[in-house]
C-alpha positions in Angstrom: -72.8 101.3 16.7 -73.9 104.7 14.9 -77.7 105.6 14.5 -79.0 107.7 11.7 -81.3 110.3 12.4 -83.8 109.7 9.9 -86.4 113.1 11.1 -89.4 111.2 12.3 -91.1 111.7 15.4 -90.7 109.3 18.1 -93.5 106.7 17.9 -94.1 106.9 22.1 -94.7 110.5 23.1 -96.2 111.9 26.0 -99.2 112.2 24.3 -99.6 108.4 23.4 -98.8 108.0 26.5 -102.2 109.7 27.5 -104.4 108.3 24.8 -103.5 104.6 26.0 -104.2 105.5 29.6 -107.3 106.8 28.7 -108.3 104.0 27.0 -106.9 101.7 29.4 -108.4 102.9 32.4 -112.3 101.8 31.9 -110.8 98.0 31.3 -108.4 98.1 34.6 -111.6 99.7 36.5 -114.2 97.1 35.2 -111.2 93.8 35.8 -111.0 95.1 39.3 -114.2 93.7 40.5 -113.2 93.4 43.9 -113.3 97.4 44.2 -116.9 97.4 43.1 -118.5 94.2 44.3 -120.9 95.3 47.2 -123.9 96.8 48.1 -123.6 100.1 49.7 -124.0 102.9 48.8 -127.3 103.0 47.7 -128.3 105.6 44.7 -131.4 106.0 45.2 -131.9 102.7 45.7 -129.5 101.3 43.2 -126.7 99.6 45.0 -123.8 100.2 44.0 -122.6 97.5 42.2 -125.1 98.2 39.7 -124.5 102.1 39.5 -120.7 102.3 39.5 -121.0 100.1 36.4 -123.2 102.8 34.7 -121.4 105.5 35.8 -118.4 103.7 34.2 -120.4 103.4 31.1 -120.4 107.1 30.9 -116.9 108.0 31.7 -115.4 105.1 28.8 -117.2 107.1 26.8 -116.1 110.9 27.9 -112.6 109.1 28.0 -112.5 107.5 24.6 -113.8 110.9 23.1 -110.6 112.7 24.6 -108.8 110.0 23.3 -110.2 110.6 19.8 -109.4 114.6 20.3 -105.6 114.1 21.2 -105.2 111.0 18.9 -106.1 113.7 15.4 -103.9 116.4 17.5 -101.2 114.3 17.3 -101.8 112.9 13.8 -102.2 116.6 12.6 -98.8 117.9 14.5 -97.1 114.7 12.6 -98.4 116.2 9.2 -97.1 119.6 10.0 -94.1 117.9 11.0 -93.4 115.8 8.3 -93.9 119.1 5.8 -97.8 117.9 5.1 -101.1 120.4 4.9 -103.1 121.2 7.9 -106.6 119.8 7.6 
């Protein structure tokens, strides 16, 4: 059986790749609850339960932001590609 090249990009790249893993990542943290589910260490007297939590909070949202970046990187490079204008 014969394919035809028909010039797109592949859907999966490496850089897909990335975007999902960043987005993925805050959901597999947060699921595994036995990593998180005890008291010490304190932070400043906010065991830790609570505080990994927040500090997750922060990093979903550092993570989906690189996501973002690399996700209109790739979307511009596909426009380029494809013989589209730059925006």
């Amino acid at each position: 059986m014969s394919e035809t090249t028909t010039g797109k990009p592949p859907v999966v790249t490496p850089l897909r790749v990335v975007i999902a893993l960043c987005l993925i990542a805050p959901f597999v943290a947060m699921l595994w609850v036995g990593s998180y589910a005890k008291v010490d260490p304190l932070l400043a007297g906010i065991p830790f339960f609570y505080w990994y939590q927040m500090l997750w909070v922060l990093v979903s949202t550092l993570l989906t932001v690189i996501a973002y970046k690399l996700w209109q990187r790739d979307q511009c490079a596909r426009r380029v590609r494809e013989g589209g204008e730059e925006r």
